[in-house]
PDB file of N, CA, C, O and CB in Angstrom:
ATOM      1  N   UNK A   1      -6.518  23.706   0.559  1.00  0.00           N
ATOM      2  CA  UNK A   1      -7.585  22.954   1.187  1.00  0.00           C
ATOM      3  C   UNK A   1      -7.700  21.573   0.524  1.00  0.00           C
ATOM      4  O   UNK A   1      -7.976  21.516  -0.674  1.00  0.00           O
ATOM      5  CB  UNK A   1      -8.925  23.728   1.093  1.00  0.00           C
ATOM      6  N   UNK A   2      -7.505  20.478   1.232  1.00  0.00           N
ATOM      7  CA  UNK A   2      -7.653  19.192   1.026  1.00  0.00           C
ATOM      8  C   UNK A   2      -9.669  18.998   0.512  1.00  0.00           C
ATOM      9  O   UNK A   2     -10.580  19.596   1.085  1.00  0.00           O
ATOM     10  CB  UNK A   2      -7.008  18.369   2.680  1.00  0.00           C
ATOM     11  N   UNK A   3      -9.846  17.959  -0.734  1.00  0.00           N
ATOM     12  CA  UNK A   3     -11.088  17.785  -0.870  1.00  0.00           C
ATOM     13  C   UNK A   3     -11.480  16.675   0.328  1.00  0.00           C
ATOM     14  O   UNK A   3     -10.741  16.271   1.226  1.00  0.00           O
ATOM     15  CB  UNK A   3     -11.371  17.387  -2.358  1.00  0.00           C
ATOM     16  N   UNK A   4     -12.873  16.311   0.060  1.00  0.00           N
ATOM     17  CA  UNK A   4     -12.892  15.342   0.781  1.00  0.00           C
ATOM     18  C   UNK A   4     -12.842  13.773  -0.375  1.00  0.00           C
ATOM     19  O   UNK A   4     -12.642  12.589  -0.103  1.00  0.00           O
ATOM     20  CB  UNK A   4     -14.242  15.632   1.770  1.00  0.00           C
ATOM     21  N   UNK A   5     -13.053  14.299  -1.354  1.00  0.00           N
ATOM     22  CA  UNK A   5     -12.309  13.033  -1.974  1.00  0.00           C
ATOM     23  C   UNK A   5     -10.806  12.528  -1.483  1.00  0.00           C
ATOM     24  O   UNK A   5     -10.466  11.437  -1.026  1.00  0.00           O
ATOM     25  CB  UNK A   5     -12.154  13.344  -3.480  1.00  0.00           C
ATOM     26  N   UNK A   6      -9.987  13.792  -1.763  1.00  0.00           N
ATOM     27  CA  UNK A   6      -8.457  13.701  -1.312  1.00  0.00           C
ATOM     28  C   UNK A   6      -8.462  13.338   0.224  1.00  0.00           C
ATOM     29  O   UNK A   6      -7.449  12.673   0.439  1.00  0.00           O
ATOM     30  CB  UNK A   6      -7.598  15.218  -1.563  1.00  0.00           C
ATOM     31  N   UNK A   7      -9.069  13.479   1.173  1.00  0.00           N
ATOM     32  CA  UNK A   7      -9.096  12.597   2.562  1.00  0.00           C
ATOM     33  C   UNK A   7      -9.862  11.772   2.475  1.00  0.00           C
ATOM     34  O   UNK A   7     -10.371  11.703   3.593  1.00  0.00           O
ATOM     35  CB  UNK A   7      -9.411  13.163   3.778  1.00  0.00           C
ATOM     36  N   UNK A   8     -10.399  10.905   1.713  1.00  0.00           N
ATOM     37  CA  UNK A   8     -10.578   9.351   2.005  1.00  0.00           C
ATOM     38  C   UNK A   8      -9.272   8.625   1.206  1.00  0.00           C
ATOM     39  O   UNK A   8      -8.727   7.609   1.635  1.00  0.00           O
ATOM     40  CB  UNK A   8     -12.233   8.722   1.345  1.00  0.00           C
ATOM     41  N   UNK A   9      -8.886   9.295   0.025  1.00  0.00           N
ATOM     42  CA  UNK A   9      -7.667   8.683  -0.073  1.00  0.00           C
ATOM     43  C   UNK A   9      -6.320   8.717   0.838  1.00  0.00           C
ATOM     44  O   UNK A   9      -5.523   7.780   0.854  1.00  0.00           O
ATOM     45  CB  UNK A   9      -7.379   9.042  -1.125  1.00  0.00           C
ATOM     46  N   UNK A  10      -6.185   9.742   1.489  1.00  0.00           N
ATOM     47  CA  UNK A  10      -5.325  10.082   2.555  1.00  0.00           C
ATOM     48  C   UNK A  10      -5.617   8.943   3.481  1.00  0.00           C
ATOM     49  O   UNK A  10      -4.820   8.009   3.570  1.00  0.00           O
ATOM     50  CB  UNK A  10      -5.570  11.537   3.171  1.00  0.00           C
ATOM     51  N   UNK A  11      -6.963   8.988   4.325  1.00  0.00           N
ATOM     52  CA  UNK A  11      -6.705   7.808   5.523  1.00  0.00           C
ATOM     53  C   UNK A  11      -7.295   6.478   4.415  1.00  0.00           C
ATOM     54  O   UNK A  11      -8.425   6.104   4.729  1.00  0.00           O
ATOM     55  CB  UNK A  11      -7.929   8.101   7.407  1.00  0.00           C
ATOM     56  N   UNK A  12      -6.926   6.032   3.677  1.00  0.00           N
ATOM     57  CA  UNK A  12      -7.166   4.687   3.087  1.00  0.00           C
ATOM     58  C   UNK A  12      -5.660   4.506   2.705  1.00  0.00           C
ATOM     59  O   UNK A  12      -5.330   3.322   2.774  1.00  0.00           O
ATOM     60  CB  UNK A  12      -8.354   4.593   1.753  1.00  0.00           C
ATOM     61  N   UNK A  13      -4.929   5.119   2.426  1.00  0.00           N
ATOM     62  CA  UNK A  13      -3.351   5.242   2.373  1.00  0.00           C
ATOM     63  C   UNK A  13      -2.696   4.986   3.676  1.00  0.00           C
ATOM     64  O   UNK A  13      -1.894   4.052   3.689  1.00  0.00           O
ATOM     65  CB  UNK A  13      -2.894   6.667   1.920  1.00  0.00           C
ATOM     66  N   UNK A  14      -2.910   5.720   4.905  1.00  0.00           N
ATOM     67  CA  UNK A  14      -2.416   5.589   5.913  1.00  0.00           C
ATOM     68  C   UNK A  14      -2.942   4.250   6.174  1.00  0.00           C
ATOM     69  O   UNK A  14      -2.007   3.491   6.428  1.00  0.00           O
ATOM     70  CB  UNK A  14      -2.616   6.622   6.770  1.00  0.00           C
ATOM     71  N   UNK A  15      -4.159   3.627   6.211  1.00  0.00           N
ATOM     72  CA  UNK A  15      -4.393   2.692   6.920  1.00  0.00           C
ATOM     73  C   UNK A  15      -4.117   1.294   5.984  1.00  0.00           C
ATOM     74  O   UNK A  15      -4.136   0.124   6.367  1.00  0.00           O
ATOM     75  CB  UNK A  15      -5.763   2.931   7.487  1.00  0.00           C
ATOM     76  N   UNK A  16      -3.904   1.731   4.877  1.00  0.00           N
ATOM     77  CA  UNK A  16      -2.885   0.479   4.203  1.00  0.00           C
ATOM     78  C   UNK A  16      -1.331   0.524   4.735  1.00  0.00           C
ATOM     79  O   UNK A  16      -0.618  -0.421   5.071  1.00  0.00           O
ATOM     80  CB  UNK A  16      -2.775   0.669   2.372  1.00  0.00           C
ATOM     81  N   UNK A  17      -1.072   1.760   4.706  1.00  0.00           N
ATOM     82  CA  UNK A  17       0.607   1.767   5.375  1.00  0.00           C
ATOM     83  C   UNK A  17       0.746   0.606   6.860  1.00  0.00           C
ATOM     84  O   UNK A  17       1.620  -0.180   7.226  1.00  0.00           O
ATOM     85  CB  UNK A  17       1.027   3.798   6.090  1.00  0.00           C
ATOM     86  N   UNK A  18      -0.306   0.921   7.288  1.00  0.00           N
ATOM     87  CA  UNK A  18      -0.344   0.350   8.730  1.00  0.00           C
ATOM     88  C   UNK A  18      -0.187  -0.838   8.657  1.00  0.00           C
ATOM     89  O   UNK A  18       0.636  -1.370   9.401  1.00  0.00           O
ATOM     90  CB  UNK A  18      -1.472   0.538   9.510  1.00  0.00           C
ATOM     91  N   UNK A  19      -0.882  -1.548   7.799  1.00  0.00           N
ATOM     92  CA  UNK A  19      -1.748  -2.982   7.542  1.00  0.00           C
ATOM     93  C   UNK A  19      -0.052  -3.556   7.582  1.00  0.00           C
ATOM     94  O   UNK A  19       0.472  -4.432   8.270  1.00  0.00           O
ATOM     95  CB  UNK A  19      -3.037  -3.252   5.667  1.00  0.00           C
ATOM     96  N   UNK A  20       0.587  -2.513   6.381  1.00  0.00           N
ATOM     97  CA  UNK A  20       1.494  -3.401   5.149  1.00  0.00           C
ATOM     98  C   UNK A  20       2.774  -3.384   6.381  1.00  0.00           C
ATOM     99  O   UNK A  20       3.603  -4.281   6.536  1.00  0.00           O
ATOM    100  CB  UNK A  20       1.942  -2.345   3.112  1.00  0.00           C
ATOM    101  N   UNK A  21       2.661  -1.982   7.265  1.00  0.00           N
ATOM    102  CA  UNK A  21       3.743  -2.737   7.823  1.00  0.00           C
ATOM    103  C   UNK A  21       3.929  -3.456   8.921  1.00  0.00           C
ATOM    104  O   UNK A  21       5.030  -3.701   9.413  1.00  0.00           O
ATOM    105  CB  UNK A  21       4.506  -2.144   7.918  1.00  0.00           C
ATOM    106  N   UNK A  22       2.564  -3.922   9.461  1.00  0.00           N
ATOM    107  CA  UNK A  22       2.116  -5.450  10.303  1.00  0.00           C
ATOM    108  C   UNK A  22       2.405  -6.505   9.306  1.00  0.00           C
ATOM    109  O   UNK A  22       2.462  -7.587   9.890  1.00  0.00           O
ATOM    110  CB  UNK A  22       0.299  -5.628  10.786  1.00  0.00           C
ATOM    111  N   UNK A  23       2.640  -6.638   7.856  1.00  0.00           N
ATOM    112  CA  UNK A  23       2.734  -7.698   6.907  1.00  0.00           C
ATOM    113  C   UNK A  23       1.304  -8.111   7.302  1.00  0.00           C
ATOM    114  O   UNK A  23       1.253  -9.265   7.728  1.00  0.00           O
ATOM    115  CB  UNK A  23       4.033  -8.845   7.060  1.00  0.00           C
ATOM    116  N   UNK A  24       0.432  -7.622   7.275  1.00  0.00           N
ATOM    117  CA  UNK A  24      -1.006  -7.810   6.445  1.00  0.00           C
ATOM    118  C   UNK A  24      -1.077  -7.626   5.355  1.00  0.00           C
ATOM    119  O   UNK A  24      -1.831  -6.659   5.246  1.00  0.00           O
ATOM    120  CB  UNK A  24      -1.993  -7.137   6.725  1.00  0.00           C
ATOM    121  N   UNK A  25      -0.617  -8.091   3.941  1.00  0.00           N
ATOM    122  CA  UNK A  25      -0.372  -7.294   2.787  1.00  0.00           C
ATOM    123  C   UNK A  25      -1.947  -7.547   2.273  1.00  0.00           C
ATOM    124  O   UNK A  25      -2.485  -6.570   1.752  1.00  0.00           O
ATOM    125  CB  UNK A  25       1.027  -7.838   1.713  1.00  0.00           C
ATOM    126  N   UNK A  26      -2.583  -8.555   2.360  1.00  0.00           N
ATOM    127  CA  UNK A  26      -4.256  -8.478   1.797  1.00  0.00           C
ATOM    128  C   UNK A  26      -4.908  -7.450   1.821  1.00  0.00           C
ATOM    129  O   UNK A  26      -5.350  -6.745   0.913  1.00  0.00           O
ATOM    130  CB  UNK A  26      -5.193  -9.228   2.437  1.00  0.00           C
ATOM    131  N   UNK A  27      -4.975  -7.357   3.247  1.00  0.00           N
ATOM    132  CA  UNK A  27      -5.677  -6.719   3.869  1.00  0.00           C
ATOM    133  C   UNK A  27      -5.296  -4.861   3.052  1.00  0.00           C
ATOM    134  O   UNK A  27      -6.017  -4.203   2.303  1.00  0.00           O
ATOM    135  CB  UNK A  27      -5.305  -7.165   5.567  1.00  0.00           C
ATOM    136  N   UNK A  28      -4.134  -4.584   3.525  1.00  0.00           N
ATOM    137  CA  UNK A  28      -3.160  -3.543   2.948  1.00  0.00           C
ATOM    138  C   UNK A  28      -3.881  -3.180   1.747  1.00  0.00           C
ATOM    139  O   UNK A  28      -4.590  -2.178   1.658  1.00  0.00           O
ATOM    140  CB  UNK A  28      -1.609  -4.072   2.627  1.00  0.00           C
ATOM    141  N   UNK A  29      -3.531  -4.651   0.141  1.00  0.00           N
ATOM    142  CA  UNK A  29      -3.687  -4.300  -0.694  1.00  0.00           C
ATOM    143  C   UNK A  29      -5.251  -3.909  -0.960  1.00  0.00           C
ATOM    144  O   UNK A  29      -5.430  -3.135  -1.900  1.00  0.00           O
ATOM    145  CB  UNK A  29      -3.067  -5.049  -1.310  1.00  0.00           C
ATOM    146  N   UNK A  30      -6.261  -4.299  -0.330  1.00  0.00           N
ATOM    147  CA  UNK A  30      -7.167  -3.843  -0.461  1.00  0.00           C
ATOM    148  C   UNK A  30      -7.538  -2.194   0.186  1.00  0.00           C
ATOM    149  O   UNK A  30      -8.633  -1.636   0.106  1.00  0.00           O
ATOM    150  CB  UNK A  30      -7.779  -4.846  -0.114  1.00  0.00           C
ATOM    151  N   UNK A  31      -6.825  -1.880   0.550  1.00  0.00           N
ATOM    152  CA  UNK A  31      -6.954  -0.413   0.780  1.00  0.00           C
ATOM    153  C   UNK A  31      -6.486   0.437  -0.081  1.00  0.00           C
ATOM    154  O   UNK A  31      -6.968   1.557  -0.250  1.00  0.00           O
ATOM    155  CB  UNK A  31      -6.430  -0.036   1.840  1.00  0.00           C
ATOM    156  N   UNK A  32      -5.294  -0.124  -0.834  1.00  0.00           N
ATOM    157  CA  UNK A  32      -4.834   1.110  -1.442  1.00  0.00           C
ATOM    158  C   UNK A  32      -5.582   0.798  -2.909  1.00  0.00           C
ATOM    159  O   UNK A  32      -5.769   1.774  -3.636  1.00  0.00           O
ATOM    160  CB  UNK A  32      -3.001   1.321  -1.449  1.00  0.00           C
ATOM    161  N   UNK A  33      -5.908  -0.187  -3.257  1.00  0.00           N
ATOM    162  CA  UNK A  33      -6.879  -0.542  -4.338  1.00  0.00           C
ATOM    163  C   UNK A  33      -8.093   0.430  -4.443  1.00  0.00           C
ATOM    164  O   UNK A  33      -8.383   1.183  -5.373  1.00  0.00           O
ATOM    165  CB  UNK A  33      -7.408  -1.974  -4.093  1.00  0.00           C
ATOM    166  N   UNK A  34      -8.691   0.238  -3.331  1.00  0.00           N
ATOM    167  CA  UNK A  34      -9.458   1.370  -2.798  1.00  0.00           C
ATOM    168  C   UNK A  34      -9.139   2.827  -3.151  1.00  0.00           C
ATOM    169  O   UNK A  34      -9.870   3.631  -3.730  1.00  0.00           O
ATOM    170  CB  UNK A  34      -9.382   1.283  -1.443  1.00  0.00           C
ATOM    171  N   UNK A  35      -8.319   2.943  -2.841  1.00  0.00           N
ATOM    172  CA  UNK A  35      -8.040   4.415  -2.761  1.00  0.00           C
ATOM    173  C   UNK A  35      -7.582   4.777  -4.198  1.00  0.00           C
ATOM    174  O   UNK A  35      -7.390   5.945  -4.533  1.00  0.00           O
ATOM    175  CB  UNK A  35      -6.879   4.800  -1.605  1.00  0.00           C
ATOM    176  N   UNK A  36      -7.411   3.690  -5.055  1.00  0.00           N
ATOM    177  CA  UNK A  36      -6.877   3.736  -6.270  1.00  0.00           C
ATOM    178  C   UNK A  36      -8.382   4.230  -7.183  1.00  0.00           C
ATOM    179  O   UNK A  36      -8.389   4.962  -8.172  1.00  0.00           O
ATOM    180  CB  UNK A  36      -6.086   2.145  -6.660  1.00  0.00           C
ATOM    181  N   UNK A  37      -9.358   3.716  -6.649  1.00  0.00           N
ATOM    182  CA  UNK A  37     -10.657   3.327  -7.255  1.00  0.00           C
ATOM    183  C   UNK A  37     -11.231   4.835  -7.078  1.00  0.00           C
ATOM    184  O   UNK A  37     -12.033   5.223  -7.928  1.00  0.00           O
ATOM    185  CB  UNK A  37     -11.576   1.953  -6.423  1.00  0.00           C
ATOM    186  N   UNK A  38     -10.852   5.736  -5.981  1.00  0.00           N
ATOM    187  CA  UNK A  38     -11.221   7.242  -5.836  1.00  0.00           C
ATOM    188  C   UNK A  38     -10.284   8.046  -6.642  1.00  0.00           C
ATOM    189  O   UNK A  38     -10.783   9.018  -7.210  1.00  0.00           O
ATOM    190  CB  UNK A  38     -11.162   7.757  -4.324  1.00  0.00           C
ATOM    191  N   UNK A  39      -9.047   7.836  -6.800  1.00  0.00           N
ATOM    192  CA  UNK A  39      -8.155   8.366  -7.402  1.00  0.00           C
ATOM    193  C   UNK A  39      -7.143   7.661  -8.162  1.00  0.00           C
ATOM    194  O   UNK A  39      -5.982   7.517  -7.779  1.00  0.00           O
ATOM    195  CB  UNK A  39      -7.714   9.007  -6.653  1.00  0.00           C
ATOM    196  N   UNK A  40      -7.639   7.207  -9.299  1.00  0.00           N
ATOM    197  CA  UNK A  40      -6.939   6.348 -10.141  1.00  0.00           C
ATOM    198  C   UNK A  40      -5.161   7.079 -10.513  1.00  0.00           C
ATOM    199  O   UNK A  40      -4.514   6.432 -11.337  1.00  0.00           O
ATOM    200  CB  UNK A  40      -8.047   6.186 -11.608  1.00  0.00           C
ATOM    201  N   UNK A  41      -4.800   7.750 -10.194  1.00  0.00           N
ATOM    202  CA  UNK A  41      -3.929   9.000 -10.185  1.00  0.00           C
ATOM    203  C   UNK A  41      -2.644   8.875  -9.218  1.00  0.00           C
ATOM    204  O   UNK A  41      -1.498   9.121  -9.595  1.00  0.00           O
ATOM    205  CB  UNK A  41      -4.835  10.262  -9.702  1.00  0.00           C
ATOM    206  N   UNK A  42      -2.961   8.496  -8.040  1.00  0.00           N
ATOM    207  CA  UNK A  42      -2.565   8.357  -6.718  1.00  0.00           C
ATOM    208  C   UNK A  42      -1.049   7.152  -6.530  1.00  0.00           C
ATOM    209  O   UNK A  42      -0.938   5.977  -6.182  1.00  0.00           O
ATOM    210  CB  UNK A  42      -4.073   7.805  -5.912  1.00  0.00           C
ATOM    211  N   UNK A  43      -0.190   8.113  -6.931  1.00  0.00           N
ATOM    212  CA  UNK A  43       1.385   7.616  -7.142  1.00  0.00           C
ATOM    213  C   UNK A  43       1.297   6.563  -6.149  1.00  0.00           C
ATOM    214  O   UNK A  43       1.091   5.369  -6.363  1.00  0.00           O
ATOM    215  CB  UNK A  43       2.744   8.803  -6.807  1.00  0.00           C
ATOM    216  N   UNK A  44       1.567   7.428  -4.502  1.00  0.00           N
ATOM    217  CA  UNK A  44       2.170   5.855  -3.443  1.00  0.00           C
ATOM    218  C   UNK A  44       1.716   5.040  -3.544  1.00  0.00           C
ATOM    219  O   UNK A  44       2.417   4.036  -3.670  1.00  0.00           O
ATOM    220  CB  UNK A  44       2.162   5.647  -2.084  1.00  0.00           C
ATOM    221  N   UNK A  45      -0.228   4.852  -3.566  1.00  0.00           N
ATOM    222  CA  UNK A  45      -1.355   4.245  -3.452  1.00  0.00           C
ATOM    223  C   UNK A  45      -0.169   3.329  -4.559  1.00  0.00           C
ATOM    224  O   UNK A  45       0.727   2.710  -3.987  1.00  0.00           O
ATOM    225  CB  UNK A  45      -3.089   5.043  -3.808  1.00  0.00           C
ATOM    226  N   UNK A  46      -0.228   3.288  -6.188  1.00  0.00           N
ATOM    227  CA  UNK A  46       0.353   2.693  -6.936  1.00  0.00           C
ATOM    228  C   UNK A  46       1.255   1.925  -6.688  1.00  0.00           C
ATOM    229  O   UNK A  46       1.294   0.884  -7.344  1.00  0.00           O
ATOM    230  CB  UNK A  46       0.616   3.247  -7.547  1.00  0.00           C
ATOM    231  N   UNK A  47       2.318   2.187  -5.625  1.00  0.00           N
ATOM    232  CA  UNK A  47       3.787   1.946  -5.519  1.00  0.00           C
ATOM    233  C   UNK A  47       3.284   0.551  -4.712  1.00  0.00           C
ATOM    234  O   UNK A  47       3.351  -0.585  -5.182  1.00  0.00           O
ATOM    235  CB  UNK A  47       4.919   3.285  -4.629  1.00  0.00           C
ATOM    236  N   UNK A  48       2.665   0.987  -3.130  1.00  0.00           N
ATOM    237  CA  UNK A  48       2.705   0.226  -2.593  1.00  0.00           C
ATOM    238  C   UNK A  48       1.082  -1.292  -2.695  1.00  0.00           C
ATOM    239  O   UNK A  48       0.890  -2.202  -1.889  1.00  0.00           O
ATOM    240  CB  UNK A  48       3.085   1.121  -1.478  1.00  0.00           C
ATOM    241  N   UNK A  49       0.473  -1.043  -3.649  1.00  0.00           N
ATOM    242  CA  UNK A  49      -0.201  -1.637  -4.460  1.00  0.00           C
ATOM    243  C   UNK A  49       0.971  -3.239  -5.174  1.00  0.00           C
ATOM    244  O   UNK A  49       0.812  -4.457  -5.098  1.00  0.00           O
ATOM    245  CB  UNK A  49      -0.707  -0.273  -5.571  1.00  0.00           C
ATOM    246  N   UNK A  50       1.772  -2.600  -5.635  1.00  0.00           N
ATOM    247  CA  UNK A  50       2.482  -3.616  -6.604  1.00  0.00           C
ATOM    248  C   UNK A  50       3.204  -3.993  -5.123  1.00  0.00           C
ATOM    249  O   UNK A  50       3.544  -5.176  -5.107  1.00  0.00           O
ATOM    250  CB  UNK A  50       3.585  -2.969  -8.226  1.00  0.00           C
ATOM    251  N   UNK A  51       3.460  -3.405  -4.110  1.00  0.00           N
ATOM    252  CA  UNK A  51       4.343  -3.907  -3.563  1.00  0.00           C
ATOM    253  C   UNK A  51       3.574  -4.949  -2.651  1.00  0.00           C
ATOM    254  O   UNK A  51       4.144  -6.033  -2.532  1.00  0.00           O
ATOM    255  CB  UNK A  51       5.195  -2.913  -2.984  1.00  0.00           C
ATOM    256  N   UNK A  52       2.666  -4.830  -2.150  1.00  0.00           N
ATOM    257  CA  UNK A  52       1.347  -6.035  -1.661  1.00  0.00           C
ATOM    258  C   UNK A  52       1.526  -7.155  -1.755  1.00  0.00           C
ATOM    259  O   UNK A  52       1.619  -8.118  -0.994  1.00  0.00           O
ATOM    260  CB  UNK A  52       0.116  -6.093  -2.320  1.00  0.00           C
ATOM    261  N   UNK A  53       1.609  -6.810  -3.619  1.00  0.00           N
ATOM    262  CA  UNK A  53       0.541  -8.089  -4.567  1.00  0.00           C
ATOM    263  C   UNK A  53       1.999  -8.451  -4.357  1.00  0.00           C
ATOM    264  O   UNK A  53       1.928  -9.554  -3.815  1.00  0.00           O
ATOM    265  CB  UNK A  53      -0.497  -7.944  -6.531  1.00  0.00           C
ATOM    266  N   UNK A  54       3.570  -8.068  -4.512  1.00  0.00           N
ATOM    267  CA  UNK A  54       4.827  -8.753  -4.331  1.00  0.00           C
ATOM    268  C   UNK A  54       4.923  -9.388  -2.898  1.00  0.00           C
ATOM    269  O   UNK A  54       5.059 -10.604  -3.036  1.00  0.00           O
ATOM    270  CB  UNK A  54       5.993  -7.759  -4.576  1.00  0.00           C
ATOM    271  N   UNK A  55       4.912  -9.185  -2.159  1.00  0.00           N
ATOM    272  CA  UNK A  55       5.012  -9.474  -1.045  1.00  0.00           C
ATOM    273  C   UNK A  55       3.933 -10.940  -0.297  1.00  0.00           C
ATOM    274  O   UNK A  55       4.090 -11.776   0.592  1.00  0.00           O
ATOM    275  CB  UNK A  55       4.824  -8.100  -0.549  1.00  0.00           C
ATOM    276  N   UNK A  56       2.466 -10.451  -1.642  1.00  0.00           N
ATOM    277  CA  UNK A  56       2.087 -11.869  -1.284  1.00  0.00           C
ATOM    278  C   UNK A  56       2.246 -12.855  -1.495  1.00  0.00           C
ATOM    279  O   UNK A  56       1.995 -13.896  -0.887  1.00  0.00           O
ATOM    280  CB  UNK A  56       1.406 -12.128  -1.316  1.00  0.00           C
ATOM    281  N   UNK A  57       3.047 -12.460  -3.125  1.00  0.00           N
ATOM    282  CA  UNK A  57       3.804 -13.529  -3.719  1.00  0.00           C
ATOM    283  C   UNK A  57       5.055 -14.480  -3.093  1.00  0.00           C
ATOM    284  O   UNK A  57       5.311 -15.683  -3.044  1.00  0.00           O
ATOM    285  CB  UNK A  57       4.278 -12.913  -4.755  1.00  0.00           C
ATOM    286  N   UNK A  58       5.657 -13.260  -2.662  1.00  0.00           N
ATOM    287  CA  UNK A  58       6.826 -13.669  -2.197  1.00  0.00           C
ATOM    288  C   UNK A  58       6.964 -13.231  -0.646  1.00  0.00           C
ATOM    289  O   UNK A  58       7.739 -12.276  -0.584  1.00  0.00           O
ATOM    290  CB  UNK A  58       7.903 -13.119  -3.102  1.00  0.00           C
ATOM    291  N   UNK A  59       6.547 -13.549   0.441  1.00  0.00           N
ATOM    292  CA  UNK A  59       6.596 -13.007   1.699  1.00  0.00           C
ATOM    293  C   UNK A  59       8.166 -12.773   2.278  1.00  0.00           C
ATOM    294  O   UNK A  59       9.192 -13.364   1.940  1.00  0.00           O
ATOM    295  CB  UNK A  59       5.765 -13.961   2.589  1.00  0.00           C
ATOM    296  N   UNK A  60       8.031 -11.986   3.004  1.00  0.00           N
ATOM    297  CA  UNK A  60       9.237 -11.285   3.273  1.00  0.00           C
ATOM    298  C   UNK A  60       9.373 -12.144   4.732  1.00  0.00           C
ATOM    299  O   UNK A  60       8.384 -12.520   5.361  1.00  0.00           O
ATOM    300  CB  UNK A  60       9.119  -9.417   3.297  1.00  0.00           C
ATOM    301  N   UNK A  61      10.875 -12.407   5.188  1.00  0.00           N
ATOM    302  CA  UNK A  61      11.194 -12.934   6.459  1.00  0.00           C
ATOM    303  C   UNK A  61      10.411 -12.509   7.798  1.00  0.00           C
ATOM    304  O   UNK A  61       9.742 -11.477   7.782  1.00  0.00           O
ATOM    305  CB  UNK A  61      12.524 -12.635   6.617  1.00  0.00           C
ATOM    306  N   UNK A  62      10.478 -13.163   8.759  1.00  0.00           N
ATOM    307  CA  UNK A  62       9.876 -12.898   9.987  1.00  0.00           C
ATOM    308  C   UNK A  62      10.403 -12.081  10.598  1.00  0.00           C
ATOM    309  O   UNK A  62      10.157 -11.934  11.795  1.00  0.00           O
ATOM    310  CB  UNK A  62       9.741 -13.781  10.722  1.00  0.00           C
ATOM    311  N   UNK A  63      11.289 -11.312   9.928  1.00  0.00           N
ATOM    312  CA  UNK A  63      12.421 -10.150  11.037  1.00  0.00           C
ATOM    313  C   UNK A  63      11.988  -9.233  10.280  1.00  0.00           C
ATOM    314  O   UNK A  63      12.153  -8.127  10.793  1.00  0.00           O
ATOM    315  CB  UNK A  63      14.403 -10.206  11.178  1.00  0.00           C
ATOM    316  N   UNK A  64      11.311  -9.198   8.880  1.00  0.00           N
ATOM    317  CA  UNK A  64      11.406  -7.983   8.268  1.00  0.00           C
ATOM    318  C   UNK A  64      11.037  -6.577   8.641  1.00  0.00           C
ATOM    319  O   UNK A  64      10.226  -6.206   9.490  1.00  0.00           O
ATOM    320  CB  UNK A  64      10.894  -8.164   7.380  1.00  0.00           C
ATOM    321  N   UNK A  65      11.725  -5.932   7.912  1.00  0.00           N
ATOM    322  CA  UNK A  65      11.772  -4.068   8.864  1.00  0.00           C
ATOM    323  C   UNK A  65      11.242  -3.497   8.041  1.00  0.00           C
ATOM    324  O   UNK A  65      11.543  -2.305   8.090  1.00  0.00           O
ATOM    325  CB  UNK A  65      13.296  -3.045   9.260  1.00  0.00           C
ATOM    326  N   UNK A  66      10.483  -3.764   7.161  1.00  0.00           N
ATOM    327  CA  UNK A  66       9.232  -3.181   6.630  1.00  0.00           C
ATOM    328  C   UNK A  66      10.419  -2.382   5.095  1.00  0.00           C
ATOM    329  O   UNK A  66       9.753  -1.866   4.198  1.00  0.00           O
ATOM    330  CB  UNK A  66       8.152  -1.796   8.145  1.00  0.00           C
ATOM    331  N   UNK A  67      11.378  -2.352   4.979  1.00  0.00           N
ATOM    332  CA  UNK A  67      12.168  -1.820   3.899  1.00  0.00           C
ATOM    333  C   UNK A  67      11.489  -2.952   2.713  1.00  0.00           C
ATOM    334  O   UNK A  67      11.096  -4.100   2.923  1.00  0.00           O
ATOM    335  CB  UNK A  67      14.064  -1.879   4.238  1.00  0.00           C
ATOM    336  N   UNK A  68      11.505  -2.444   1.861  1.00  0.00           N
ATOM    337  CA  UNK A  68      11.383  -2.762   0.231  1.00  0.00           C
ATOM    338  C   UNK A  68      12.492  -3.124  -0.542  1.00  0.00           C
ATOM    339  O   UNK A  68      12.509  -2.351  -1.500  1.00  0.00           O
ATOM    340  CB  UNK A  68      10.915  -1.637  -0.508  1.00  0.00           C
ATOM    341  N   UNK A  69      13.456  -3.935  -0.611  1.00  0.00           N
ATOM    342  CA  UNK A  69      14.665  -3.689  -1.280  1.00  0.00           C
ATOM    343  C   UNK A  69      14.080  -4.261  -2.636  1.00  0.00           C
ATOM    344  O   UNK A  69      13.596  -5.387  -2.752  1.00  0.00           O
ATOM    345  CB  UNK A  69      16.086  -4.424  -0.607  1.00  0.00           C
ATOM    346  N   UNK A  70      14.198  -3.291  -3.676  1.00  0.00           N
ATOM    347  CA  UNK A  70      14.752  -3.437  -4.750  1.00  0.00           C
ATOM    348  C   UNK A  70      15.647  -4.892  -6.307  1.00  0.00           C
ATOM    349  O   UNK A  70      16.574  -4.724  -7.099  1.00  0.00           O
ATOM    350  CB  UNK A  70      15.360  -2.676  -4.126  1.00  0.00           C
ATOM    351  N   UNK A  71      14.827  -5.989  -6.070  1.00  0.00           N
ATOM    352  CA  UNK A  71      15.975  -6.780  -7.080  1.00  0.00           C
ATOM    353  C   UNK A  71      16.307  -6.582  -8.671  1.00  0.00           C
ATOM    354  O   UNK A  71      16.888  -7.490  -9.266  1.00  0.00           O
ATOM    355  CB  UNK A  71      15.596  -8.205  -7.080  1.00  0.00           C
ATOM    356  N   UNK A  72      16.058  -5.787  -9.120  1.00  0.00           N
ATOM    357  CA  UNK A  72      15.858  -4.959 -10.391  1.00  0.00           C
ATOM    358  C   UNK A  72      15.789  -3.574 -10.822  1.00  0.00           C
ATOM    359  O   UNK A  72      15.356  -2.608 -10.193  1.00  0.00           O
ATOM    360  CB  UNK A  72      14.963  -5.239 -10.752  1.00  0.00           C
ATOM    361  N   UNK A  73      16.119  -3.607 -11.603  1.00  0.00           N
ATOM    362  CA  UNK A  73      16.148  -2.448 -12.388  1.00  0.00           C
ATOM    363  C   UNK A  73      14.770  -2.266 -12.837  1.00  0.00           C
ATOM    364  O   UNK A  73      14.477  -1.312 -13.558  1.00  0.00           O
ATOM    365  CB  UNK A  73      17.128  -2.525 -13.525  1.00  0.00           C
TER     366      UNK A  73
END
């Protein structure tokens, strides 16, 4: 049985997924921040958090397919 803590992080996850892969990354990163703030714990929330704040840094092309590549180790 899912808590209901664990489903607001669930749809605050999904609805950053959504954001991030319209390249809304603000918007995005403020969701999974969110969801970070209920569950400081919360691996993807983490992953795609750094990947946001990268992406706002560095925006990804106008064709992009929502992939993450990797420049580092």
């Amino acid at each position: 049985m899912i808590t209901e803590e664990k489903r607001k992080v669930l749809d605050l996850f999904d609805e950053g997924r959504k954001l991030y892969k319209l390249m809304q990354f603000q918007e995005a990163r403020d969701c999974f921040a969110k969801a970070l703030q209920i569950d400081a714990d919360d691996g993807p929330s983490k992953v795609y958090l750094a990947r946001c704040k990268h992406y706002i840094d560095n925006p990804p092309p106008e064709d992009w397919d929502g992939v993450f590549v990797m420049k580092t180790k």
